[in-house]
C-alpha positions as CSV (number, residue, x, y, z in Angstrom):
1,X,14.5,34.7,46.2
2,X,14.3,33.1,42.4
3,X,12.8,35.1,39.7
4,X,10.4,33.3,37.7
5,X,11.8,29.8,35.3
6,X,12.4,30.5,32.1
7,X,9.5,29.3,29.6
8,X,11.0,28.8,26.3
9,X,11.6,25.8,23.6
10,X,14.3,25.1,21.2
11,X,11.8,26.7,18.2
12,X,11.7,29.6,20.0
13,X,15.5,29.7,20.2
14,X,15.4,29.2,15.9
15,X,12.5,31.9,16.2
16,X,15.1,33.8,17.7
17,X,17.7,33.4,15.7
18,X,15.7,34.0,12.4
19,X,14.7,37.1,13.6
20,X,18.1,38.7,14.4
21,X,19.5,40.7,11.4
22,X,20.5,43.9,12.6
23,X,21.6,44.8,16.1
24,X,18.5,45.0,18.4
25,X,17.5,45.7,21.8
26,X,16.5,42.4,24.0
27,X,13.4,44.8,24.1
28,X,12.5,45.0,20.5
29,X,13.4,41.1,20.1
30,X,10.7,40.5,23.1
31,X,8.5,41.9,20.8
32,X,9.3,40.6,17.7
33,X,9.1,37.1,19.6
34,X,6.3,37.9,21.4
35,X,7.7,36.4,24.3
36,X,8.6,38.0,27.8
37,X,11.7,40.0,28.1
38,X,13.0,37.9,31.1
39,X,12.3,34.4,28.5
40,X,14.3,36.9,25.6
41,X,16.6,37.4,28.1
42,X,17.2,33.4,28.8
43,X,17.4,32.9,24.9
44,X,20.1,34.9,24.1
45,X,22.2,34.1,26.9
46,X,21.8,30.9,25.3
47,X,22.7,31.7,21.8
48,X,25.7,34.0,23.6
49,X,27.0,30.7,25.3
50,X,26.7,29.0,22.2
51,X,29.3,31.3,20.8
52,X,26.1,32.4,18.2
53,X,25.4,35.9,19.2
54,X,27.2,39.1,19.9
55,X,26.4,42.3,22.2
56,X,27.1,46.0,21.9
57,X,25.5,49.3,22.7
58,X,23.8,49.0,19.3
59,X,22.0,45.6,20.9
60,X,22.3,41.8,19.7
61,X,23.9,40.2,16.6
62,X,25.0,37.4,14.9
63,X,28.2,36.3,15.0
64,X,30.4,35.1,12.3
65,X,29.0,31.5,13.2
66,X,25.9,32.4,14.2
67,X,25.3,34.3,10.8
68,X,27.2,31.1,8.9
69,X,24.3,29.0,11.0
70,X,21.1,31.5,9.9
71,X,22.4,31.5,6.1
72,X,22.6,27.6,6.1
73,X,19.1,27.5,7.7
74,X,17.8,30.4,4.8
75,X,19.4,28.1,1.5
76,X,16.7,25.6,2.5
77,X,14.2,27.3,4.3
78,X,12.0,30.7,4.1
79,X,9.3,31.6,5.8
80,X,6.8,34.5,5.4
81,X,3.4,35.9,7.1
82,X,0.7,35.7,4.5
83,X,-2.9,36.0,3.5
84,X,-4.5,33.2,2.1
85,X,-8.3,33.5,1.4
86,X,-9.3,30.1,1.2
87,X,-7.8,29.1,4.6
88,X,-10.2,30.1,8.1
89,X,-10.8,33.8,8.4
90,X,-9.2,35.7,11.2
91,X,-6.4,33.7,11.7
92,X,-2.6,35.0,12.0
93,X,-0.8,32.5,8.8
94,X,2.8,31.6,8.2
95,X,3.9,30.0,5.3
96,X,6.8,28.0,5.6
97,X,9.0,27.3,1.9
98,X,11.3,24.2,2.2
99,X,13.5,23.8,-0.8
100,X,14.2,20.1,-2.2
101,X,13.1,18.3,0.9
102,X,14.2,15.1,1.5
103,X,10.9,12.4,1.1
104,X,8.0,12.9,3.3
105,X,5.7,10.9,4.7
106,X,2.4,11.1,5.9
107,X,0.8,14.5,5.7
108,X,-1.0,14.3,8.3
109,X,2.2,13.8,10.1
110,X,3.0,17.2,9.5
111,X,0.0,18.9,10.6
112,X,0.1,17.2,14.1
113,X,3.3,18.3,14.8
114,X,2.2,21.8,14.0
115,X,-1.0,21.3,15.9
116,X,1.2,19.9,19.0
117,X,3.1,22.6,18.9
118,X,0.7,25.4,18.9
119,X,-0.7,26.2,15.2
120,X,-4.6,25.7,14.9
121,X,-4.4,23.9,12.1
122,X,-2.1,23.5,8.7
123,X,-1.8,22.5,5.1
124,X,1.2,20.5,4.1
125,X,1.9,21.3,0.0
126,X,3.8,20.5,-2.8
127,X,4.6,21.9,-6.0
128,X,4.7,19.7,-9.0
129,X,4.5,22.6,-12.1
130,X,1.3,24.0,-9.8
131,X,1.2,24.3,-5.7
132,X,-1.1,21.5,-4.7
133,X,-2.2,19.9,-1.0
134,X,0.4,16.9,-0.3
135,X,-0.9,13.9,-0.6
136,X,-4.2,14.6,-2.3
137,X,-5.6,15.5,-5.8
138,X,-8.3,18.3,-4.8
139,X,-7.6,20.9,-6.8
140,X,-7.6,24.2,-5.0
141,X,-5.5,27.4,-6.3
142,X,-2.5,28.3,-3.9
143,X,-1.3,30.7,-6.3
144,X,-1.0,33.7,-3.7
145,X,1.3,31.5,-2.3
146,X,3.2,30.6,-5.3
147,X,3.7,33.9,-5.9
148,X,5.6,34.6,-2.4
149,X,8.2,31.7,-3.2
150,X,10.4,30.7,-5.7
151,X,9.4,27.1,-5.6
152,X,11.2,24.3,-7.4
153,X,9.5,21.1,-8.4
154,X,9.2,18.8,-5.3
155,X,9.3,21.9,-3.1
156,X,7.5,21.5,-0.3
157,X,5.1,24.8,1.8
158,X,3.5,24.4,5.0
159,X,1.3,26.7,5.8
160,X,0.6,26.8,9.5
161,X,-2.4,29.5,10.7
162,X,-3.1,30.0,14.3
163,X,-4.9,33.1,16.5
164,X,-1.3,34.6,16.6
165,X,2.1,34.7,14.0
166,X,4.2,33.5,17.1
167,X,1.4,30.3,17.3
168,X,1.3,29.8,13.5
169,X,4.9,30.5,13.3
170,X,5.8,28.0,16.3
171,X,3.8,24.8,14.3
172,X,4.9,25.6,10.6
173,X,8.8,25.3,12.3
174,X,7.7,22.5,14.6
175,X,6.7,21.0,11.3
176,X,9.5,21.7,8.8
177,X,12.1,20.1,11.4
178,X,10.5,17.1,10.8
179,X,11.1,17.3,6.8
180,X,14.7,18.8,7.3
181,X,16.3,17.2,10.7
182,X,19.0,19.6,9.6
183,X,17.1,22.1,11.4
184,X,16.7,19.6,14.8
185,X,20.1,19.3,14.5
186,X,21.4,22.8,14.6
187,X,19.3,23.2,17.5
188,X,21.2,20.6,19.8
């Protein structure tokens, strides 16, 4: 008899992988993830293959390279849960902080990967000496979000919102590998 096929993607291995700090129990990670703890299982027997993870009675942690990976990840990228007034009410939103990115293109770009990959919708910013939406001049204050970040001119914040953090978080990460392919790259 076969068990049921695991359902994950590589974002929900970097999910994964963000969210590990101290040891936890593959049943406090399913939660965290919001994900199945057969699916939780999968992942980490992934990141334990990749040499990423580490087990004890205490639960799951980084290893010494998995912990190198997560701290080169955190020098360019942060993310955070926030509430943001101006964007639709009664949705779960992540905001996504990506420091110095390399040049972007299209917006729009952006929010269709984060649509495509679960987020309901999102705004793609930049800060030039104020927080302001990409490629546009509307003026709008984004100054609850400022204040989360330390944001550096050219800095770029995607802010992802969905009917869930997993959703909202799943897009705004879908998105920011796009910017930093660093990200893609730690994922193969």
């Amino acid at each position: 008899m076969v068990g049921n096929l695991s359902n994950f993607t590589k974002i929900d291995i970097l999910r994964c992988l963000l969210k590990i700090g101290k040891p936890l129990s593959r049943l406090e990670l399913s939660k965290i993830l919001d994900l199945g703890e057969g699916t939780t299982r999968a992942i980490l027997d992934v990141l334990k293959k990749n040499k990423l993870l580490d087990s004890n009675k205490q639960g799951h942690y980084l290893s010494a390279k998995g912990d190198a990976i997560v701290n080169k990840i955190k020098s360019n990228i942060q993310i955070k849960n926030v509430d943001l007034s101006g964007v639709p009410p009664n949705k779960k939103k992540v905001a996504l902080h990506i420091k110095n990115p390399k040049k972007i293109g299209k917006s729009y770009v952006l929010r269709d990967e984060a649509l495509k990959n679960g987020a309901d919708g999102a705004l793609i910013l930049r800060y030039d000496k104020k927080l302001r939406l990409y490629d546009s001049d509307y003026e709008q204050d984004f100054g609850e979000i400022e204040n989360k970040f330390n944001l550096a001119e050219n800095d770029v914040v995607i802010v992802a919102y969905a009917d869930s953090h997993k959703l909202a978080e799943h897009g705004a990460l879908a998105a920011a590998i796009n910017v930093d392919k660093s990200l893609g790259n730690i994922l193969e």
